[in-house]
TILO-294152 format. One record per residue (C-alpha): residue number from 1; residue in one letter; chain; z, y, x. Coordinates in nm, 2 decimals, m for minus. Each point is the difference from the previous one (the first is absolute). Layout:
! residues N
nr / rest / kette / zz / yy / xx
NUM / A / A / Z / Y / X .
...
! end
This chain:
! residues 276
nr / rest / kette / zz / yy / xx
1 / X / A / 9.75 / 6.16 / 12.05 .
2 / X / A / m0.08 / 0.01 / m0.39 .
3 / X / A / 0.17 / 0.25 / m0.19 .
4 / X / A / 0.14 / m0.04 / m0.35 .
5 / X / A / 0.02 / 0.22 / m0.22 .
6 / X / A / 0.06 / 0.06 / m0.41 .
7 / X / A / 0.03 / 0.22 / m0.29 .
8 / X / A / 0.28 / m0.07 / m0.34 .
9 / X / A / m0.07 / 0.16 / m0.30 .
10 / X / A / m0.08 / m0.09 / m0.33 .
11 / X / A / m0.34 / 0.01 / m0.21 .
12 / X / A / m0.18 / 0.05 / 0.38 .
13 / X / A / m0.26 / m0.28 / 0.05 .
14 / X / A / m0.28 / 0.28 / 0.01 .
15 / X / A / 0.16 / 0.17 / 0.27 .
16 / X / A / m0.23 / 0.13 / 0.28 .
17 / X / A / 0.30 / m0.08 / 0.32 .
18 / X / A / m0.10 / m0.30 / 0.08 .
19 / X / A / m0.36 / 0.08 / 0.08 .
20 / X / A / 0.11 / 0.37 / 0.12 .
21 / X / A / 0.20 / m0.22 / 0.30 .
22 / X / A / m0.15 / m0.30 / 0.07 .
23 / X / A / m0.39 / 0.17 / 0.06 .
24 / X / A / 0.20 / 0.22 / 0.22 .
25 / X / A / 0.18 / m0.26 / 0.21 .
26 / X / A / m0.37 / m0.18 / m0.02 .
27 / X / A / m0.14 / 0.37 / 0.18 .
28 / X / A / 0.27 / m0.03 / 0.23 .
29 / X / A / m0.01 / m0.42 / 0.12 .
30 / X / A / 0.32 / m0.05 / m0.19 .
31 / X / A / 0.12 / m0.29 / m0.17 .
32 / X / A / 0.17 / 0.13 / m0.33 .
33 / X / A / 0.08 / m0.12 / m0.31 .
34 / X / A / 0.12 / 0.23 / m0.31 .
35 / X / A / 0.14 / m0.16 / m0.31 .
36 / X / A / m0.01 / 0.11 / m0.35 .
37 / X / A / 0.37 / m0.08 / m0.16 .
38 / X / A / m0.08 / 0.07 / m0.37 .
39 / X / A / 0.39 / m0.07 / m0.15 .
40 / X / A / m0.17 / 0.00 / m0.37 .
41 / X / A / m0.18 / m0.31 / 0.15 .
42 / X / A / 0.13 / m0.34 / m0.12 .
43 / X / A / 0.06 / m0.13 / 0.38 .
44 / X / A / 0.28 / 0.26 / 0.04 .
45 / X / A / 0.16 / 0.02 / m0.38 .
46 / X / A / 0.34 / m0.19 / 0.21 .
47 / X / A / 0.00 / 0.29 / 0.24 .
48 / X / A / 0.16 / 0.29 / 0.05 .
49 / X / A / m0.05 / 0.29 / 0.22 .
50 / X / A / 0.24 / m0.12 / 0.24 .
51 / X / A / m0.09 / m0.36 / 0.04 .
52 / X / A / m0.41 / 0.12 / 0.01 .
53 / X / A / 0.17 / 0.19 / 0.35 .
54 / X / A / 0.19 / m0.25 / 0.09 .
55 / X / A / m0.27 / m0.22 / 0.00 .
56 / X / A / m0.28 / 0.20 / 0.17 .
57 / X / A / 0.26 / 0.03 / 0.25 .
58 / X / A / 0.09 / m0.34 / 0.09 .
59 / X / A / m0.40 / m0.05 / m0.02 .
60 / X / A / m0.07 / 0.22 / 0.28 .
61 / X / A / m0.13 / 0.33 / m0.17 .
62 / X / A / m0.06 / 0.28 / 0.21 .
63 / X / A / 0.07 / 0.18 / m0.30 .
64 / X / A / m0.10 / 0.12 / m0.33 .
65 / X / A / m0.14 / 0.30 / m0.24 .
66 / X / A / 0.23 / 0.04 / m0.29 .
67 / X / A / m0.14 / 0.17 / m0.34 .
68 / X / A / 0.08 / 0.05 / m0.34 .
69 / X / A / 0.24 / m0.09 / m0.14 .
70 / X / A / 0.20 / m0.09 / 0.26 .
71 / X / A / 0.01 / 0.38 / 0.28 .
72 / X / A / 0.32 / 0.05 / m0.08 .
73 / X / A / 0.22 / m0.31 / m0.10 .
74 / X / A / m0.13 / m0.14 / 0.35 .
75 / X / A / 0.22 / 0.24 / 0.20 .
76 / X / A / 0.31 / m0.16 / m0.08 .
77 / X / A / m0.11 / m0.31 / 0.15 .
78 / X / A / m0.10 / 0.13 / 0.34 .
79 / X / A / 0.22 / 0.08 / 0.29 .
80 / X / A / m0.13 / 0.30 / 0.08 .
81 / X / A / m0.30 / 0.26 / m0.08 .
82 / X / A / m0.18 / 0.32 / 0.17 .
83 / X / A / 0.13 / 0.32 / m0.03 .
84 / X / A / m0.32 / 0.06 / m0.26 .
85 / X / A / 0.06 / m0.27 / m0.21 .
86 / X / A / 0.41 / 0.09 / m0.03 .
87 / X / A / m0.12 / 0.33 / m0.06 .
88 / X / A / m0.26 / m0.12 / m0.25 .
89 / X / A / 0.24 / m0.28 / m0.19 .
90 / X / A / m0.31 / m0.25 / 0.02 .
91 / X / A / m0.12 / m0.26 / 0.21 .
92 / X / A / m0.40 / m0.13 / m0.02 .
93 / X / A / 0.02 / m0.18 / 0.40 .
94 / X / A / 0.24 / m0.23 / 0.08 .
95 / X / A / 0.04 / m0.10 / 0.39 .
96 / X / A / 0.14 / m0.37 / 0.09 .
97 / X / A / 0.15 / 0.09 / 0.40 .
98 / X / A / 0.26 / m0.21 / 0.16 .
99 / X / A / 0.16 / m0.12 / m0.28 .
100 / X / A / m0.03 / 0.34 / m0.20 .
101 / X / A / m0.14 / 0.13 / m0.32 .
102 / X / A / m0.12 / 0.37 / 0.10 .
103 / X / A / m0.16 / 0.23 / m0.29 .
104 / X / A / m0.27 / 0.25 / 0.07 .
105 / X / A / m0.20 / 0.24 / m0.24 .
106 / X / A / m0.35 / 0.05 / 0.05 .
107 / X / A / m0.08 / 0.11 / m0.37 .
108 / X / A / 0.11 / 0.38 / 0.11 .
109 / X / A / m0.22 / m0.02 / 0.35 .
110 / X / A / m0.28 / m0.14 / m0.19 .
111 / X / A / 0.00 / 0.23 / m0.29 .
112 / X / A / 0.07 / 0.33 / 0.26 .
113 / X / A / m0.32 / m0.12 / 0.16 .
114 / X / A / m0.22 / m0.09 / m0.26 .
115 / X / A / 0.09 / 0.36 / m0.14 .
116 / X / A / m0.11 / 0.21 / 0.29 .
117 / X / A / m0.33 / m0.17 / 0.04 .
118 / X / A / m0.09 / 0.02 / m0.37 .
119 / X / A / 0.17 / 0.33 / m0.15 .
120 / X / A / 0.03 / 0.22 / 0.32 .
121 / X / A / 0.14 / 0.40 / m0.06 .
122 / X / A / 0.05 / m0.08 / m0.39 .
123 / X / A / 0.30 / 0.23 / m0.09 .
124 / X / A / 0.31 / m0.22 / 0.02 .
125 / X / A / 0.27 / 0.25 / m0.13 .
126 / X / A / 0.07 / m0.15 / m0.34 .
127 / X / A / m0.09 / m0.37 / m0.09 .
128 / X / A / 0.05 / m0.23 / m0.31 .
129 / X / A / 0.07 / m0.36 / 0.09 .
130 / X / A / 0.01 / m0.30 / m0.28 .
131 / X / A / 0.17 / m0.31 / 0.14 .
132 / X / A / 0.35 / m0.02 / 0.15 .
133 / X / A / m0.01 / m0.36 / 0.09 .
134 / X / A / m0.02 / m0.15 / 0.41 .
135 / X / A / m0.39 / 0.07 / 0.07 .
136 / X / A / 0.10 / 0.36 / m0.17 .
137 / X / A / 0.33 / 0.07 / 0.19 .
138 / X / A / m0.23 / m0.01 / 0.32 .
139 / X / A / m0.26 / 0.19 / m0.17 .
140 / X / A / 0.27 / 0.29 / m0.07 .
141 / X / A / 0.11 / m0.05 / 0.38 .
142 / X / A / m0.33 / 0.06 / 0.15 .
143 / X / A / m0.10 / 0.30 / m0.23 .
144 / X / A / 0.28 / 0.23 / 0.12 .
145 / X / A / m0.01 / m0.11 / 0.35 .
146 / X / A / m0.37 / 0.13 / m0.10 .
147 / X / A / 0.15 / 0.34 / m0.10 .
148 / X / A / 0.03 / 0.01 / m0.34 .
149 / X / A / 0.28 / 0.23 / m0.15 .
150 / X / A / 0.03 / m0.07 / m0.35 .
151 / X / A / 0.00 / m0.39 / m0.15 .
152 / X / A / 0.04 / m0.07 / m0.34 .
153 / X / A / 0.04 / m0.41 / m0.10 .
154 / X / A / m0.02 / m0.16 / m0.29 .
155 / X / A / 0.04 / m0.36 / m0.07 .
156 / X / A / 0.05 / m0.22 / m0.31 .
157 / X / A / 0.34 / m0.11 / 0.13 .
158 / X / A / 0.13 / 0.33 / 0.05 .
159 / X / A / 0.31 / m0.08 / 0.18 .
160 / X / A / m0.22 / m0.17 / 0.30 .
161 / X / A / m0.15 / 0.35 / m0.04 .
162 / X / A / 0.31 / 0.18 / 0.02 .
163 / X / A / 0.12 / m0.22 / 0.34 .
164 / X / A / m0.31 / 0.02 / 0.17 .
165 / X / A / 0.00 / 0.41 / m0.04 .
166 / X / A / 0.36 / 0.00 / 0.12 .
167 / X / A / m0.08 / m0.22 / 0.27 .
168 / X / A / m0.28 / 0.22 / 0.10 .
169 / X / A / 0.20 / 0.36 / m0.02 .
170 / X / A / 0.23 / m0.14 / 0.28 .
171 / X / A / m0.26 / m0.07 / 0.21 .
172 / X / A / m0.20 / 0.32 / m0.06 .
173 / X / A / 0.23 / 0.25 / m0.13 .
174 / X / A / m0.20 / 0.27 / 0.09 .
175 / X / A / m0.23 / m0.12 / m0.28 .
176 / X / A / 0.04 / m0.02 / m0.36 .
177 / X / A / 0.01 / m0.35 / m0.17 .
178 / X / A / 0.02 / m0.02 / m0.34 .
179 / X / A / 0.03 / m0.30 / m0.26 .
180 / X / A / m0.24 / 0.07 / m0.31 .
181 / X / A / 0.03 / m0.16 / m0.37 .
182 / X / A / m0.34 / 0.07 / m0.11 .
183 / X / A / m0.35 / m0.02 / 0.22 .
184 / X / A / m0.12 / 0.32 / m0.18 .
185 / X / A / 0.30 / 0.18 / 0.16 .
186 / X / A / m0.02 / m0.18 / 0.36 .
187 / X / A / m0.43 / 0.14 / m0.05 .
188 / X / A / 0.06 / 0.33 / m0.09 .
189 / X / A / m0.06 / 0.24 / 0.26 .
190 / X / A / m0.07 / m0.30 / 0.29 .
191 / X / A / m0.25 / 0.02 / 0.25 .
192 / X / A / m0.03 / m0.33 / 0.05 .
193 / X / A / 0.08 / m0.32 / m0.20 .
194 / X / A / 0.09 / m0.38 / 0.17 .
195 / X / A / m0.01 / m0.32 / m0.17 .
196 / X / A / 0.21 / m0.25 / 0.13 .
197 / X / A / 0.09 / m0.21 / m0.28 .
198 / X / A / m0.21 / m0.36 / 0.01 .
199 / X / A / m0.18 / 0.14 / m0.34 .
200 / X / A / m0.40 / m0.03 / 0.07 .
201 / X / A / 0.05 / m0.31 / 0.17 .
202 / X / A / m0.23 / m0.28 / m0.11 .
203 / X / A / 0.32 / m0.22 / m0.12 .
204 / X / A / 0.14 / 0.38 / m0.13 .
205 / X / A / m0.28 / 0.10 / m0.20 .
206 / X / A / 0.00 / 0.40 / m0.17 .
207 / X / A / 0.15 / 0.31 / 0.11 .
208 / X / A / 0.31 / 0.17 / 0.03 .
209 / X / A / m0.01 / 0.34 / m0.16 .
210 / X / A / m0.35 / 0.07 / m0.18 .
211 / X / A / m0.25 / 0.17 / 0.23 .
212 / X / A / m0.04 / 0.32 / m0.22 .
213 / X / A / 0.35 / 0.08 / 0.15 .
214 / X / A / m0.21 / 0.12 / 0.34 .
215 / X / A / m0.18 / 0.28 / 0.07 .
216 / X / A / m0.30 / 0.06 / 0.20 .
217 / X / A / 0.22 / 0.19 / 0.26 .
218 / X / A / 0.21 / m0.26 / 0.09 .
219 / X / A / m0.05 / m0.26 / 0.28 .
220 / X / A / 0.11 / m0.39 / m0.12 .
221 / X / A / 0.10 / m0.24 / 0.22 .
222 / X / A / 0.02 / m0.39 / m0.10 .
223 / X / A / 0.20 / m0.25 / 0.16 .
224 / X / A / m0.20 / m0.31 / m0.15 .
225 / X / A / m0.26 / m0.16 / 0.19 .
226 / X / A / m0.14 / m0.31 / m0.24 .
227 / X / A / m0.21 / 0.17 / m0.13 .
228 / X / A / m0.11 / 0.27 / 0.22 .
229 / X / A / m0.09 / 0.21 / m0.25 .
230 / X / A / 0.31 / m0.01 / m0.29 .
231 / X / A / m0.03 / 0.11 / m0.39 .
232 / X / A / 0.17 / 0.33 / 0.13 .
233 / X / A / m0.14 / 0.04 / 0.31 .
234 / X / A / m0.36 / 0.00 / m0.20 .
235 / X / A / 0.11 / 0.27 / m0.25 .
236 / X / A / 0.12 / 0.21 / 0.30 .
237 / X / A / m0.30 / 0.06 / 0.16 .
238 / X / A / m0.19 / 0.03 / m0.34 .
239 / X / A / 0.29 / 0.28 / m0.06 .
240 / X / A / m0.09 / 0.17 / 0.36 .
241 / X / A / 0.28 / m0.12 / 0.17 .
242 / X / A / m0.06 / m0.07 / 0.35 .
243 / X / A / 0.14 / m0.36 / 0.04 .
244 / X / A / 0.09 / m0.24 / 0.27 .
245 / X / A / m0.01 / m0.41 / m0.12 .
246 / X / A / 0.29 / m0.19 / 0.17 .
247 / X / A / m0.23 / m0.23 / 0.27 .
248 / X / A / 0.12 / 0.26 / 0.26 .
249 / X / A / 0.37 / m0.09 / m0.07 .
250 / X / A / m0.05 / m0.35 / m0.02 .
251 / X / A / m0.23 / m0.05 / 0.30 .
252 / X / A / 0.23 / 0.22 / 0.22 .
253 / X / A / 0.34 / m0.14 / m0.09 .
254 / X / A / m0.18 / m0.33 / 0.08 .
255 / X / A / m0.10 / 0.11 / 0.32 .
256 / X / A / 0.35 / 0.08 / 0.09 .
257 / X / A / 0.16 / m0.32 / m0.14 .
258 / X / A / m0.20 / m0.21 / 0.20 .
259 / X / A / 0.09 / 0.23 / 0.34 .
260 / X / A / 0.31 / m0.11 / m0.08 .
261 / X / A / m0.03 / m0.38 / m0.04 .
262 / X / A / m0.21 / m0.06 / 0.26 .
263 / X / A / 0.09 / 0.31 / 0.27 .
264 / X / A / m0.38 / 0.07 / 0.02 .
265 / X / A / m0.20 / 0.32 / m0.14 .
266 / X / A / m0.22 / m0.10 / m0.24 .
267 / X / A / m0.36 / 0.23 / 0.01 .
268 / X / A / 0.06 / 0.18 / m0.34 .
269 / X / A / m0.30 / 0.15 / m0.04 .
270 / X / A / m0.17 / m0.31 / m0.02 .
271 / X / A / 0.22 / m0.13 / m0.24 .
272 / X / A / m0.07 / 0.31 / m0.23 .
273 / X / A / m0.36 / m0.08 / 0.03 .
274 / X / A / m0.03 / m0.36 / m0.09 .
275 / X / A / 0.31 / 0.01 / m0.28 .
276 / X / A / m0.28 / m0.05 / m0.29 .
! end
């Protein structure tokens, strides 16, 4: 059986999935393909979201990784999704089963994991998180299932802000989850601060507050992955932050999107080690 597989997004072509699960299936004497579906590419300019689905479908897909900008206006073309991704309001694996569009989230398990392996027994009380887009929403998710108590967002577009910390106070209303207008207020007094807007990305170039903001006693945690080491990231550690890069995330919410195509446990250790 040969499994395929694929990834829509936009401005993606460096993206490290398709090697991330195809080595993997090679380790494990699996046939599997994973396609990049860049929609900034002039191949798809016709297509929409929908008819990209409709046509991995009808092409045998097993399924496919969804990222920005597309985590949450993919929901409303699926017929169902986990209880994570409901929870979450974002969608980064799509399932094709019997005739059915099924949406996971593996951004949250991902990120959860990558976090205890790199910042273990960092104090988690309050945090400062910049990004309230679909890769962030999880983010958000996966820190207070983590424990944190106090989460302060900020995002450009502060009404997606606003919704996600709404979103977020149902679920956990034994936290508090605040929407922020200015970074320097969602900093002050955090223990920690996320990135998890696409800023630092090769095809996103700079950062998204100026690195003087942090202070030595904070831990900083990036979402971006390409390049390992982001703008901010660097300044972090140069400040004393203690820092965690955003391989971990990417490698482990890999690992659990391809459980999920193919029904087989992929060795995740081993995909840590050969991601560079």
């Amino acid at each position: 059986m040969k499994w395929l597989c694929g990834l829509i997004g936009e401005d993606i072509r460096q993206s490290r999935s398709p090697a991330m699960h195809e080595r993997e299936a090679r380790h494990m004497d699996m046939a599997l393909e994973y396609r990049l579906i860049d929609m900034t590419m002039p191949q798809y300019k016709t297509y929409s979201l929908a008819t990209m689905l409709d046509e991995m479908e009808q092409n045998g897909f097993a399924g496919t990784n969804i990222t920005h900008p597309f985590k949450q206006k993919v929901i409303a073309l699926l017929d169902d999704v986990s209880d994570a991704a409901r929870q979450i309001g974002a969608v980064n694996t799509v399932l094709f089963r019997d005739g059915k569009r099924i949406g996971h989230n593996t951004d949250w398990s991902g990120y959860r994991e990558n976090f205890l392996r790199g910042l273990p027994g960092v104090a988690l009380h309050s945090v400062a998180q910049i990004g309230a887009g679909g890769a962030a929403a999880a983010v958000s998710y996966a820190l207070l299932t983590l424990g944190v108590r106090q989460l302060s967002i900020f995002d450009l577009a502060s009404d997606r802000a606003d919704g996600l910390a709404a979103n977020l106070t149902t679920q956990f209303p034994d936290a508090e989850v605040r929407s922020v207008r200015s970074i320097e207020t969602a900093l002050k007094s955090a223990q920690g601060v996320v990135q998890s807007t696409p800023i630092g990305m090769y095809a996103h170039p700079g950062t998204p507050f100026p690195p003087d903001f942090l202070t030595p006693d904070q831990w900083f945690s990036e979402v971006v992955y390409f390049p390992r080491e982001t703008q901010l990231l660097k300044a972090a550690r140069d400040r004393g932050c203690k820092v965690l890069d955003g391989v971990g995330m990417a490698v482990f919410q890999a690992a659990d999107a391809f459980e999920l195509f193919t029904g087989r446990v992929p060795d995740r250790e081993r995909i840590l080690r050969e991601f560079d």
